[in-house]
N, C-alpha and C positions, 0 to 999 in steps of 0.2 A: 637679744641674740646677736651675736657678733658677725659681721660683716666681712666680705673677701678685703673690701676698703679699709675693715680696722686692722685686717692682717696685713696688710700689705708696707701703711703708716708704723705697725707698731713693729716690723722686722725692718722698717727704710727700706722698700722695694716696691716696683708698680704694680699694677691689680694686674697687669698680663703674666709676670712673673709669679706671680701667686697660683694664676689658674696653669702656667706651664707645668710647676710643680708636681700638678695635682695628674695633667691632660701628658704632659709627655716629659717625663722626672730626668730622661738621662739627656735632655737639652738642655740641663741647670746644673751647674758647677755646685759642688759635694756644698761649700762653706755655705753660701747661699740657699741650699733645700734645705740645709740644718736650720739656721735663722728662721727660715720660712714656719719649717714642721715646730720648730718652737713656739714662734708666736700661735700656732693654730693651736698646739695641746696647753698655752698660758691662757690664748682667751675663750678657748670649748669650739670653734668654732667648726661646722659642718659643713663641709663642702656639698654643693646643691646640683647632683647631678642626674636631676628630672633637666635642668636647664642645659646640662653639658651634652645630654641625650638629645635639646632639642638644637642644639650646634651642628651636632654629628650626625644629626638624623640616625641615629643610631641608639639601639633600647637594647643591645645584645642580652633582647630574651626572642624564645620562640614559643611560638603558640602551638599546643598539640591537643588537636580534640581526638575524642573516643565516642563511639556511639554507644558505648556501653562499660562503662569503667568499673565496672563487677565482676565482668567476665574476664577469668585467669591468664587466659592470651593475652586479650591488651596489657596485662600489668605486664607482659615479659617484655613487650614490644615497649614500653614506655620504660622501662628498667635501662633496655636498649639506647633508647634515645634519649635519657639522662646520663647516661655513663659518655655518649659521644660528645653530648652539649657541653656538660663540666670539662670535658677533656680542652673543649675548643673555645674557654670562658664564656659559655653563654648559660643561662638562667632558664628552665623549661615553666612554662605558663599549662595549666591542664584545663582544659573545657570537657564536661561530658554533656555529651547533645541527646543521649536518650533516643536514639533515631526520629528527633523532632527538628522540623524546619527551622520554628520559630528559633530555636538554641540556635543552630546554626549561622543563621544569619547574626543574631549576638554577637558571637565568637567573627565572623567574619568583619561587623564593623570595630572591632578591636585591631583588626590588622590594619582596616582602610583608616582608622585615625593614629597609627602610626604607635599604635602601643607594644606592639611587638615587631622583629623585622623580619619575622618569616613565620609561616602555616604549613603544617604538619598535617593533614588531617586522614584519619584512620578508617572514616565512612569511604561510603559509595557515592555519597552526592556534594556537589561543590554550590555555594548559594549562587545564586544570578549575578548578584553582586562583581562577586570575585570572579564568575563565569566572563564579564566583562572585561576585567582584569587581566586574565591570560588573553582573552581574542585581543587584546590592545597590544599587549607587553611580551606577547609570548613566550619562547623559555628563559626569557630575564626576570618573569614575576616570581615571586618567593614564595612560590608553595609547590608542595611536594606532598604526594599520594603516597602510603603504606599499607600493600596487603592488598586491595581492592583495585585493582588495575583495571581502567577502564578508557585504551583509545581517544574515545570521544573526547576527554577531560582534558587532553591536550598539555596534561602535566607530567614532569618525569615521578617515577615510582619505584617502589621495592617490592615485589612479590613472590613468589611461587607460580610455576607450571601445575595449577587448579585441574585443569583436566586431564594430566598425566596423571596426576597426583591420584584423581578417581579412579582413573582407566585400573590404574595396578592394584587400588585393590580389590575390583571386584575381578581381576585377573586369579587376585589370590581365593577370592572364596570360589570364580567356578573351578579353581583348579583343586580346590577341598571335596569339589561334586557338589557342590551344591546350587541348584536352579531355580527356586523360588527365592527370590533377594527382595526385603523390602528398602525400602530409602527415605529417610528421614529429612529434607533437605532444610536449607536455610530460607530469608524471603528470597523469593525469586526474582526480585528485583536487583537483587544483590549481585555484583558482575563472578563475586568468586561459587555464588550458589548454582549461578546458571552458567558455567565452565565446569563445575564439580558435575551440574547433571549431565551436561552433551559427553564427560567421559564414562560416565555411567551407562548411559543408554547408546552409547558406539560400539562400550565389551557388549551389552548385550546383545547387540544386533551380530556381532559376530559369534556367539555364540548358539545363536540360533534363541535367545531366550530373552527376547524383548516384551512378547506377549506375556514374560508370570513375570517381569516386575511390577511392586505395587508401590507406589511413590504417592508420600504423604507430605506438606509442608510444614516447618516449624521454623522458630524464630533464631534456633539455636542457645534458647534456654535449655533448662535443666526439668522445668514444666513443661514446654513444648516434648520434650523427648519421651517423659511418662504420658503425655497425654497421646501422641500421634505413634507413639509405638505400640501403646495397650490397642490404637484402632487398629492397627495393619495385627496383631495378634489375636482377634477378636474374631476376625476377618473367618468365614467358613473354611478356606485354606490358605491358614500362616503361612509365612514365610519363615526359610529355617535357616534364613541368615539376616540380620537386619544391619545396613550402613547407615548410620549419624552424620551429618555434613558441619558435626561438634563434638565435643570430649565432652563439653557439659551436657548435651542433649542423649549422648553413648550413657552416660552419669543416670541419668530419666530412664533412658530405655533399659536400665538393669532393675530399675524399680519395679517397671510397668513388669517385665519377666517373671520375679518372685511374683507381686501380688498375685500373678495365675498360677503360679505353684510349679513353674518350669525352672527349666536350669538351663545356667550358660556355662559352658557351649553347651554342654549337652542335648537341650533340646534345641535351643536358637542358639548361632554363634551372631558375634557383635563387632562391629568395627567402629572406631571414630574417627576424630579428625583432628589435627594439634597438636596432640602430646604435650597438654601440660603437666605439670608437678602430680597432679594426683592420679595420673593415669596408671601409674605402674603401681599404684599402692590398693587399686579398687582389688574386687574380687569377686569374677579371677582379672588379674590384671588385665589392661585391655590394649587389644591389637587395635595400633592410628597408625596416622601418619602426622609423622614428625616433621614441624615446620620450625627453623632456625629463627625466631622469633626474637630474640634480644640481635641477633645480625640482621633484619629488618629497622631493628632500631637504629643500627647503627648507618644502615646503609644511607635511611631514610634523611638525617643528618646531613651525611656526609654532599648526598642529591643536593639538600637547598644550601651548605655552607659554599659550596662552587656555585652555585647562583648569586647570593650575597659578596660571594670575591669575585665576583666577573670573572668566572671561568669556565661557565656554560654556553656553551655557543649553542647548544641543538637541548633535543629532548633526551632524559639518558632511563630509559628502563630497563630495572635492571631483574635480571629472574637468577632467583635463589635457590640453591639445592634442596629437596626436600627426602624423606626418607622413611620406607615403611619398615615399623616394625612390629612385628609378629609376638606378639604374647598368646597368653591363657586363656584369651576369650573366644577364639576361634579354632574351629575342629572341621572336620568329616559331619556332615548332616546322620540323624539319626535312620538306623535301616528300619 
């Protein structure tokens, strides 16, 4: 295998001219890169830039984990943050941590041995590790929260207002009349599941109808939604509107509806939460709330690229429009 040293002999140029060629090409006179790029396509030769990465301290890749890289949302959000990355010649690296620790910290010693120059990461929890990491470095360390905003973490983020977001729509179903609401939520450990519920249960205290909500937890699967919807419908008195704190778990809870031989809306009306691609295609289609999720991705970029170019001086969280829209699954409760 041919050496920067044989290119360098076999164009008559020093090995630093060889790697300028390669490292910064418009510091090198036209006649001289020609000779160079010549000798490199006469002897095969490969430029070796694991090594020019470890000059520059620099791998311009980013590490983006998912807690769940099945679920429809994160692909929009990672759509997002590959269209910003390529934009800004960087390479996107994908971890999915399955909401396990153990992955976690995985993915987080990939960053602390310098295999990527920044984290991404799409959960609600940060490893000790890197926890350390920001209390050291504060808003100069390279990581950047999306979606799951959480204070404490002490890192800038791209979200959504999660509790407006809920407030409106159970604004919309009691303004359909209807007063028993069931609620499907996420884990409640999760900062956007437990912001989704204190908007939930704020309308209903202004409503006078805190007492007939009946609030179930689920994981924000598509099982979780048939399984913890069939219970609130099971319930001696259903509830005749049920809100999803998921589009996939909305997805379950139309399942759970048929299997009892009910109709949506007609007898239960349904809400989600997302609005991904298949939302508008179920049936009947289903009223969410629509979250800008490939501009998450981008935002989420854009956070840690001004971290990597030193132009983060503070924390920057940034809250994104969200938007409900009304379809076919929600009506008038039955008289």
């Amino acid at each position: 295998m041919a050496t920067i040293q044989d290119v360098a002999r076999d164009a008559g140029v020093s090995t630093a001219t060889v790697s300028r060629v390669f490292s910064a090409p418009e510091l090198v006179l036209e006649p001289t890169r020609n000779k160079v790029m010549e000798a490199v396509i006469r002897l095969g030769y490969e430029p070796n830039f694991a090594a020019k990465s470890l000059r520059t301290l620099r791998t311009e890749k980013i590490l983006v984990t998912v807690p769940d890289i099945s679920n429809p949302f994160f692909s929009q959000v990672i759509r997002g943050v590959e269209e910003a990355a390529h934009a800004a010649g960087y390479s996107v690296l994908l971890g999915d941590t399955r909401h396990e620790e153990a992955r976690e910290e995985q993915y987080a010693a990939m960053l602390r041995r310098k295999e990527a120059d920044g984290l991404i990461f799409l959960g609600h929890r940060l490893p000790d590790t890197l926890a350390e990491m920001v209390a050291a470095r504060g808003p100069k360390t390279p990581i950047v929260n999306g979606c799951e905003f959480r204070p404490d973490l002490a890192v800038s983020s791209a979200h959504i207002d999660n509790e407006r977001a809920a407030t409106e729509v159970m604004e919309h179903l009691y303004g359909l009349g209807h007063g028993r609401i069931g609620v499907v939520t996420g884990p409640l450990a999760s900062p956007i599941s437990s912001d989704r519920l204190t908007g939930v249960r704020a309308a209903a205290e202004r409503h006078g109808q805190a007492g007939a909500l009946r609030i179930v937890t689920g994981d924000f699967s598509i099982e979780s939604g048939v399984r913890q919807t069939g219970a609130l419908l099971d319930a001696p008195d259903r509830p005749t509107a049920v809100f999803c704190f998921s589009d996939e778990m909305a997805m379950g809870a139309l399942e759970a509806i048929r299997q009892r031989g009910l109709r949506c809306p007609q007898d239960v009306s349904l809400v989600g939460f997302d609005d991904i691609r298949f939302a508008q295609y179920l049936h009947p289609q289903l009223t969410t709330v629509s979250q800008p999720m490939e501009q998450i991705g981008h935002e989420v970029v854009r956070l840690l690229l001004d971290i990597l170019g030193d132009r983060a001086i503070a924390l920057e969280n940034v809250t994104l429009p969200h938007r409900l829209v009304v379809r076919s699954s929600t009506a008038p409760p039955p008289t």
